[in-house]
C-alpha positions in Angstrom: -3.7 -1.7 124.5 -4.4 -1.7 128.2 -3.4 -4.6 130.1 -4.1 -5.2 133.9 -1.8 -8.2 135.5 -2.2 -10.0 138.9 0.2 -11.5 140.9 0.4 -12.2 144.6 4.0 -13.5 145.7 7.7 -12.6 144.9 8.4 -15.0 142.4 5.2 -13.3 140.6 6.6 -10.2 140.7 10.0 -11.4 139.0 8.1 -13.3 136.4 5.2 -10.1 136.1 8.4 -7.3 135.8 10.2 -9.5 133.2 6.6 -10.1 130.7 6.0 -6.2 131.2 9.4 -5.4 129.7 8.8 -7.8 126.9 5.0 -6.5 126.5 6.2 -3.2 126.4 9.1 -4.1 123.5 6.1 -5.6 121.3 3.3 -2.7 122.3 4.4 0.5 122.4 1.7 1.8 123.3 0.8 -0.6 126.6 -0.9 1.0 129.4 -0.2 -1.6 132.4 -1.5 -1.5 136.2 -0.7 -3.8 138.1 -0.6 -6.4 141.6 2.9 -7.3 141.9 5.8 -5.8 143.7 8.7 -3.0 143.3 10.0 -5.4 140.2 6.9 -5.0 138.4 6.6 -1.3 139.3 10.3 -0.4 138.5 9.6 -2.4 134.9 6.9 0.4 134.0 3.9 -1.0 135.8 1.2 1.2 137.6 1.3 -0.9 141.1 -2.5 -1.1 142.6 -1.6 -3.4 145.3 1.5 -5.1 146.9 1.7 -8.3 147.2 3.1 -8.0 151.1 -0.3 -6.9 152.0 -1.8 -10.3 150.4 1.0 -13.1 151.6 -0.8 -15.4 153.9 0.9 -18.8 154.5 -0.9 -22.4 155.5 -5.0 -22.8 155.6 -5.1 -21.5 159.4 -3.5 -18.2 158.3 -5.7 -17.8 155.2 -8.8 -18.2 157.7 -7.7 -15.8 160.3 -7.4 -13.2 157.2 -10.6 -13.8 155.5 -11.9 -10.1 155.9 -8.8 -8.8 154.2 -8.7 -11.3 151.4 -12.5 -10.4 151.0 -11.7 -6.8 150.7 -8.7 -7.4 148.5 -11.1 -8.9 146.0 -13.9 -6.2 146.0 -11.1 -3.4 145.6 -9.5 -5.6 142.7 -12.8 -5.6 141.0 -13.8 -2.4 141.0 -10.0 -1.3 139.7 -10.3 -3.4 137.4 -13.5 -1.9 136.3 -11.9 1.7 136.7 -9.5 0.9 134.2 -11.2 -1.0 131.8 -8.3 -3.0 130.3 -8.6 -5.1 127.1 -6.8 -7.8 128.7 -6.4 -9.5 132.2 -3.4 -11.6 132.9 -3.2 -14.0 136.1 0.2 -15.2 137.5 -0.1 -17.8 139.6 -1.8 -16.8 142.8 -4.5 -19.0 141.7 -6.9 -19.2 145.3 -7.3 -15.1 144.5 -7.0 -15.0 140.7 -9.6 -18.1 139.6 -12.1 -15.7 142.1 -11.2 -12.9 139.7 -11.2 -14.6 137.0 -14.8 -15.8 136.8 -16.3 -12.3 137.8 -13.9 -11.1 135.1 -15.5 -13.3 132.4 -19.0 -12.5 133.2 -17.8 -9.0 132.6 -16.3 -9.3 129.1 -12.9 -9.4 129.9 -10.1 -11.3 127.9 -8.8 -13.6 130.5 -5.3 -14.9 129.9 -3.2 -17.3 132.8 0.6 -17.2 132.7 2.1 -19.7 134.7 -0.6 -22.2 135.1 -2.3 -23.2 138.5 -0.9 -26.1 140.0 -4.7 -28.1 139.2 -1.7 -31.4 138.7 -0.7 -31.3 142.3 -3.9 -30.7 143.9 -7.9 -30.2 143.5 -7.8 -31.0 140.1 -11.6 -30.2 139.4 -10.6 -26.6 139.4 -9.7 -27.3 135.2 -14.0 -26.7 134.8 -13.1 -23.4 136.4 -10.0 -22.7 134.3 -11.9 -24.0 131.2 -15.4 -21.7 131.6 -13.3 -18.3 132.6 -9.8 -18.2 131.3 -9.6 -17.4 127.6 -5.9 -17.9 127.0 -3.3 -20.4 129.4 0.4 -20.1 128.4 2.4 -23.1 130.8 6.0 -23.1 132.1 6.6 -26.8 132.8 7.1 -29.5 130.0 4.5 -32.0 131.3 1.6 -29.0 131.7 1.0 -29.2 128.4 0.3 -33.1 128.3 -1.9 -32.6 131.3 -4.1 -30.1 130.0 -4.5 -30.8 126.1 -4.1 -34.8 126.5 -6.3 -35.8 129.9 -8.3 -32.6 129.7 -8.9 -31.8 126.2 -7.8 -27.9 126.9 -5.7 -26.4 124.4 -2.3 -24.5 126.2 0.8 -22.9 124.8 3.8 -24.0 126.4 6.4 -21.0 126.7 9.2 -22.4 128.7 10.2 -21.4 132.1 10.6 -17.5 132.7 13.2 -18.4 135.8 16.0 -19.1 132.6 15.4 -15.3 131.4 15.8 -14.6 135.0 18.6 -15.9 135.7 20.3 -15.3 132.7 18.9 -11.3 133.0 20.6 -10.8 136.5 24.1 -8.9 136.8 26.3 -11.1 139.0 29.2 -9.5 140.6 32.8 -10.5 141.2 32.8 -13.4 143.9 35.3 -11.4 146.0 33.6 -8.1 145.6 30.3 -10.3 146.8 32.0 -11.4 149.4 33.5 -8.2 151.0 30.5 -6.1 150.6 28.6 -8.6 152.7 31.0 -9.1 155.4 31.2 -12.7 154.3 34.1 -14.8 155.2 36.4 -14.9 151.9 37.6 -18.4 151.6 35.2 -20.1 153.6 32.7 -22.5 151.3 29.4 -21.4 151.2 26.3 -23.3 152.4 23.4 -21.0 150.7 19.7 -20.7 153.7 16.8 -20.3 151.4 14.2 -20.4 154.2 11.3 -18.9 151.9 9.8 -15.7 152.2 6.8 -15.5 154.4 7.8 -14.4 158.0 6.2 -18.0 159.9 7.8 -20.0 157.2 11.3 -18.3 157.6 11.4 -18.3 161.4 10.2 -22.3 161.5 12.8 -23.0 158.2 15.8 -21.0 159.7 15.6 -22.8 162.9 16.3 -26.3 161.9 18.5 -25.1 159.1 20.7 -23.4 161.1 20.7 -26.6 164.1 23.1 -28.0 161.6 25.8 -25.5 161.0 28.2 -26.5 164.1 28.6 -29.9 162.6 30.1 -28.2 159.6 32.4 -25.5 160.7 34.3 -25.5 157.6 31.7 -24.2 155.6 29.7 -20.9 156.0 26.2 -20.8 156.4 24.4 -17.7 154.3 20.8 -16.8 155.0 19.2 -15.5 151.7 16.8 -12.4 153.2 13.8 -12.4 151.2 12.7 -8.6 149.7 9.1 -9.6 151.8 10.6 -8.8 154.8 13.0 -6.4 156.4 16.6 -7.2 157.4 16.4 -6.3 160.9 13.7 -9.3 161.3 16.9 -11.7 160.3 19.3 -9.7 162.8 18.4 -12.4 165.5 19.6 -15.5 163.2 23.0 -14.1 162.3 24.5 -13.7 166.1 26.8 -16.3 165.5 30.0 -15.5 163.7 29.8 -18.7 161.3 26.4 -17.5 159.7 26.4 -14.8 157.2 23.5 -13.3 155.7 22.5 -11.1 152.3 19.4 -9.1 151.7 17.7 -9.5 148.5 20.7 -11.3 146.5 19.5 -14.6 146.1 21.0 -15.3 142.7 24.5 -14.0 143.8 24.4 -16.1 147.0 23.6 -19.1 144.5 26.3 -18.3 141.5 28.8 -18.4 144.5 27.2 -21.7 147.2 29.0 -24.5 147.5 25.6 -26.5 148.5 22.4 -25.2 150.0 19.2 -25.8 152.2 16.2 -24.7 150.1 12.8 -24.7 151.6 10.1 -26.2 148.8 8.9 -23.7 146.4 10.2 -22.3 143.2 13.5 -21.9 145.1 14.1 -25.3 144.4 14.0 -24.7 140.7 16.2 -21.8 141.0 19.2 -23.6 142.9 19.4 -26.2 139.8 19.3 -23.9 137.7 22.6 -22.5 139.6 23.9 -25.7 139.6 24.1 -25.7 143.6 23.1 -29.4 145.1 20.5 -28.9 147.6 18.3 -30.6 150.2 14.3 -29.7 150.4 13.1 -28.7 153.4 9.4 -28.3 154.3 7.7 -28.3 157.7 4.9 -26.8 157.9 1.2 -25.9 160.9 0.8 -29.6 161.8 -3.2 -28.9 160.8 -2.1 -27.4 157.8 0.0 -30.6 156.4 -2.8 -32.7 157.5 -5.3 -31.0 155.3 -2.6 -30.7 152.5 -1.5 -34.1 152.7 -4.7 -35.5 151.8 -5.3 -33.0 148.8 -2.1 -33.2 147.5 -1.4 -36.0 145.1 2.0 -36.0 144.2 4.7 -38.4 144.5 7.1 -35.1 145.2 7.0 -31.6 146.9 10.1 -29.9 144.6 10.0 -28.6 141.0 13.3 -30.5 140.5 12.0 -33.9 141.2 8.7 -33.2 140.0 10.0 -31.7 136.1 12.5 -35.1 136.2 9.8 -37.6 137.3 12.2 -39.0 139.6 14.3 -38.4 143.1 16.8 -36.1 142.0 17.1 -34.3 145.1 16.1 -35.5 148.4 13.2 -33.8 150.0 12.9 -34.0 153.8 9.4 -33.5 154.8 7.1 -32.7 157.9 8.1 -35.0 160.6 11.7 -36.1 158.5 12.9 -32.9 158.3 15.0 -33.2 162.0 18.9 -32.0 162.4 19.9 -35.0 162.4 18.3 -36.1 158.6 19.6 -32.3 157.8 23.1 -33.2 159.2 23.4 -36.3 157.0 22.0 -35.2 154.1 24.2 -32.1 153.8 27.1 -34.4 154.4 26.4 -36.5 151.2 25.6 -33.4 148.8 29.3 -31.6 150.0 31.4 -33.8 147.8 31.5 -37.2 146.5 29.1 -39.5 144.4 25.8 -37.8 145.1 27.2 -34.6 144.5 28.5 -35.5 141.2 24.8 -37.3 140.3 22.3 -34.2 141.1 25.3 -32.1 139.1 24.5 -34.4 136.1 21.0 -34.8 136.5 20.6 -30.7 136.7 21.9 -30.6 133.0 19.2 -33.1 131.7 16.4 -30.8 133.7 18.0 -27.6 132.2 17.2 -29.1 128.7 13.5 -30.0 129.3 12.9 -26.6 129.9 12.7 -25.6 126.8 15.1 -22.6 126.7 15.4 -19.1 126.6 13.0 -16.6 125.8 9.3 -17.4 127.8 8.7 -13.7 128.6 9.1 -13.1 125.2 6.7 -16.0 123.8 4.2 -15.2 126.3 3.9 -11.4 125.5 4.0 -12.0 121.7 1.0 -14.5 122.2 -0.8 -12.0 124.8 -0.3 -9.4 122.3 -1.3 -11.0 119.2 -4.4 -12.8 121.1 -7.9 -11.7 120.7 
């Protein structure tokens, strides 16, 4: 069969490369094209579109790119058209893909969603869009399913959370070889930057992130360099001899942190999973927040908090997230009785998320669908 799979961010591509292997292990004969990234290409995909050329942060910077998004959209129809796939598959993305998505229908398309919209946090009315043009949703988060099938009446499958293949996929190398190939200091604890991955997010994250690091000299601060962006944009952070910096090795950098600073996102998610304590950091275009904060309707901005229905992880936001909140936070996640409580709590949220294997579950669903 031919399938035709849409993402628009990195964590897309990670999640789009690993359900292309698995497609590809249950259809030998898939034919795949693809918006993703190098992951999703490397993993046998036939890359229409990067997803560097569609990253726009904040509702100002979505504006001031309207023509592009509108020319992303008619390109992405008439490839889709081109290649005539038997089945469309959305990741995420979901301000470009429900746009898709509802041409797609009209068209005769099977439309399938993996890794649902976030309709729970924000503009939930958009579940009349998901339930007139997406055929098939597979979910990633325990309580998606209740909120679909039990408020909205919309059958889901829930596959687990493809972060735990991931993770678990990812060769880690020796701590010392780590270390040494990335001119890190060798004994010196880690303190892991995870500034996001969009270059206005990164410069405003890095900023106050790093404010912090003289107060804790003992420790080594690590910027995570997102694969979005190129190293030498980072070369202006890492002047000072305490603050290291790693391109594209996120999941090393977190195997080996002592603690980290994690702007909001699925980053969050991915430091439990590591088992590193963390503060969440989020600041974001004052006019931006505004409009978000009166959309969004959750009690919580991470993943971690959000899967445990409870503070598990303290989130500094907007006009909270100042060096000296930073300072005082980091101090109470380094060692002692809150370190040991988000280390215990990470376990419990490790179990509700329902294992190994959701590339594998989703692609024997997609595949078996009509």
């Amino acid at each position: 069969m031919k399938y035709y799979i849409i993402a628009g961010e990195a964590s897309g591509d990670l999640h789009g490369s690993n359900l292309i292997k698995a497609i590809k292990e249950k259809d030998k004969s898939a034919q795949i094209r693809c918006w993703g990234g190098d992951l999703m290409q490397s993993a046998g995909g036939d890359l229409a579109k990067h997803y560097k050329d569609m990253a726009f942060m904040g509702f100002l910077e979505v504006l001031k790119n309207i023509p592009t998004i509108f020319k992303n959209i008619h390109f992405c129809k008439t490839d889709i058209e081109a290649f005539a796939p038997d089945k469309i598959i959305f990741i995420d993305f979901s301000g470009f893909n429900l746009r898709i998505a509802k041409w797609a229908k009209t068209k005769g398309f099977q439309t399938n969603y993996y890794i649902s919209p976030q309709i729970w946090a924000s503009r939930e009315g958009r579940i009349k869009k998901i339930k007139r043009d997406i055929d098939h949703m597979y979910v990633i988060l325990p309580f998606e399913k209740e909120f679909y099938e039990k408020k909205h009446g919309y059958p889901v499958q829930f596959v687990g959370h493809p972060l735990i293949d991931a993770i678990d996929n990812t060769p880690i190398p020796d701590e010392i070889e780590f270390r040494k190939k990335n001119h890190l200091d060798l004994e010196k604890p880690v303190v892991a930057l995870l500034p996001g991955s969009r270059k206005q997010e990164v410069q405003k994250m890095l900023a106050i992130m790093l404010s912090v690091r003289k107060n804790f000299p003992e420790y080594q601060f690590v910027i995570a360099g997102a694969p979005s962006l190129p190293d030498d944009f980072y070369a202006s952070f890492v002047e000072d001899s305490n603050v290291g910096f790693v391109s594209n090795q996120t999941y090393p950098l977190l195997r080996y942190a002592h603690a980290a600073l994690v702007t909001s996102g699925t980053a969050t998610l991915e430091t439990a999973l590591f088992h590193v304590p963390q503060v969440v950091c989020y600041k974001g275009n004052w006019i931006s927040y505004q409009i978000a904060k009166r959309i969004i309707t959750l009690d919580f901005i991470s993943l971690v908090n959000l899967i445990m229905d409870r503070e598990v992880v303290k989130e500094l936001i907007q006009n909270d997230l100042t060096s000296e909140n930073l300072k005082n936070e980091l101090s109470k996640i380094l060692e002692g009785e809150r370190r040991a409580q988000i280390l215990s709590d990470y376990k419990t949220l490790q179990n509700k998320l329902g294992g190994k294997g959701a590339s594998q579950k989703a692609a024997e669903l997609l595949v078996k669908n009509a």
